[in-house]
C-alpha positions, 0 to 999 in steps of 0.5 A: 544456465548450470551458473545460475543453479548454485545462485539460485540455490544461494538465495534459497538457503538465505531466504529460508536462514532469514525466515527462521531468524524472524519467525524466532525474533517476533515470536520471542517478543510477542512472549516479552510482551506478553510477559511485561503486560502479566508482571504489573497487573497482579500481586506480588509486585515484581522485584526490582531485580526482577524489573531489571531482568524483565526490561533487559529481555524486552529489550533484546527482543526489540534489537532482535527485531529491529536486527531482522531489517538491518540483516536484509541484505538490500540486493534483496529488492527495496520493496520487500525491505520498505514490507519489512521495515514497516512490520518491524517498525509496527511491532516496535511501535507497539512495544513502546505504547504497551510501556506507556499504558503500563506506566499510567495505568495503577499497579496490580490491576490489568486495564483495558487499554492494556489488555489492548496494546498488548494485544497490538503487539501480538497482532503486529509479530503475526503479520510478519509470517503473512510477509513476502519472501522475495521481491516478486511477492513484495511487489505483487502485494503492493500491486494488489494494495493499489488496485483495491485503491482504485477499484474503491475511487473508480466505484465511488465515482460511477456510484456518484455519476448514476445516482443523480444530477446531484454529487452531493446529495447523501450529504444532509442539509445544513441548518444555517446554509438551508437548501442545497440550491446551489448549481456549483453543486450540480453537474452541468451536460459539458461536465458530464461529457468531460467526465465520460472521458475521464472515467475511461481514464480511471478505469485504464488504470485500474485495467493497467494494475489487474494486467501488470499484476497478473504478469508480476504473478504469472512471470516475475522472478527475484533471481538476479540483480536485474529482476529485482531492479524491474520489480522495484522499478515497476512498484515505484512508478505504479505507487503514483497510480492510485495518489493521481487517481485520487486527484483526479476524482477530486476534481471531478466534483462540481463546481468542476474547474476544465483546466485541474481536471484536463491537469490532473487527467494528463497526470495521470495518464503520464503515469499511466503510459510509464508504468507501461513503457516499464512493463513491457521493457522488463522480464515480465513482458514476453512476446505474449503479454505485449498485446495488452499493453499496447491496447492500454497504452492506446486506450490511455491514448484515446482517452487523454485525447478527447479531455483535450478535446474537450478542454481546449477553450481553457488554454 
């Protein structure tokens, strides 16, 4: 335990040298676009020495920026990195339309399109004090992103299956096809039974993803080489999550082919049942947490089941 003190307060220093490093880099360049925008939309226009100044500046702040990636060591967890890399890549990105719109907007004039990409840029350096310091607060933001995902598809489809016989049915009538008359638009009584089961399945997963963030919440820990491999374990299998999800739901619509939806459904319970396995092989499952999973690896279970049940004529 005492060996580990001098670790963590290793990591601390470096977390705290790393966040002012790039509180600074994105603050700098968020002033350099600033800057860049005033220098071509008034009179004088700026000398060519000037220019030189000003185009070297800017693209400091950008190698400063990029730097700040690069500087991550990657022992630090390959989900912070990817938060990071992303944030970096925005305001860079940023930084070259701004340049672009300068180039072909007129001379001493401030466009719109300017006043909004440089806007951008400024947008793009502020997200970067939201991020995560550690692997722990990375992967619970993933986490968070793809429960919302699938609380949305969940709600779209019960919203789908209530609302009448018919899926389609917000959907206008088009002038040259006439009248939605067609039964490939409507569920049929055996549809709806399969789709029962398939519900469950959506809404384990989205009980699958409040869990596992609640116990990323609650016990992760980004202290040693091995914590962090867990969390980055778990958000790559838990990043399947809501993409499976989604085909499903899709398949879900009439006219509804048996074998892609009994398909899509074992996907995803595949998934399902992996991110589960990782969660309680991992620091974030003490003795306390292993109740949940195993009832959601059982609901799964039982889910899947019935879909097969249900589609054994098409095999």
């Amino acid at each position: 335990m005492e060996a580990r003190e001098p670790l963590r307060d290793l990591r601390g220093a470096l977390r705290a040298v790393l966040d002012r490093i790039r509180g600074q880099a994105f603050k700098v360049t968020s002033q350099e676009a600033t800057k860049l925008s005033l220098a071509f939309s008034r009179s004088p226009l700026t000398s060519a020495e000037d220019c030189q100044k000003l185009s070297e500046d800017v693209q400091n702040a950008i190698l400063a920026v990029a730097t700040v990636y690069y500087w991550l060591p990657k022992g630090q967890g390959t989900t912070l990195r990817k938060m990071v890399r992303d944030a970096t890549t925005e305001v860079v990105e940023g930084m070259i339309q701004l340049i672009e719109t300068i180039l072909s907007s007129p001379l001493e004039s401030l466009s719109q399109e300017q006043l909004i990409s440089t806007a951008g840029v400024w947008e793009a350096c502020e997200q970067v004090a939201s991020l995560p310091r550690d692997n722990q607060a990375a992967v619970a933001a993933a986490l968070a992103a793809c429960l919302g995902v699938v609380k949305d598809a969940v709600k779209e489809m019960e919203r789908a299956l209530v609302e009448g016989q018919d899926p389609y049915s917000d959907i206008l009538e088009d002038e040259e096809l006439g009248f939605r008359g067609n039964r490939d638009t409507y569920w049929s009584e055996a549809d709806r039974r399969l789709l029962s089961s398939c519900m469950g399945l959506m809404k384990a997963s989205k009980a699958c993803l409040k869990k596992i963030l609640g116990a990323v919440r609650a016990y992760g820990k980004a202290d040693s080489a091995e914590q962090i491999t867990q969390l980055d374990d778990l958000a790559d299998i838990a990043h399947q999550i809501s993409p499976s999800v989604d085909e499903l739901a899709l398949s879900m619509y009439p006219p509804v082919n048996q074998l892609a939806v009994r398909l899509n459904a074992a996907k995803l319970a595949s998934v399902l049942k992996k991110v589960l396995e990782i969660t309680k092989s991992s620091h974030m499952c003490p003795p306390s947490e292993e109740g949940w999973v195993q009832f959601l690896a059982g609901a799964v279970d039982h889910n899947m089941n019935k879909i097969k049940n249900l589609t054994q004529g098409q095999l």
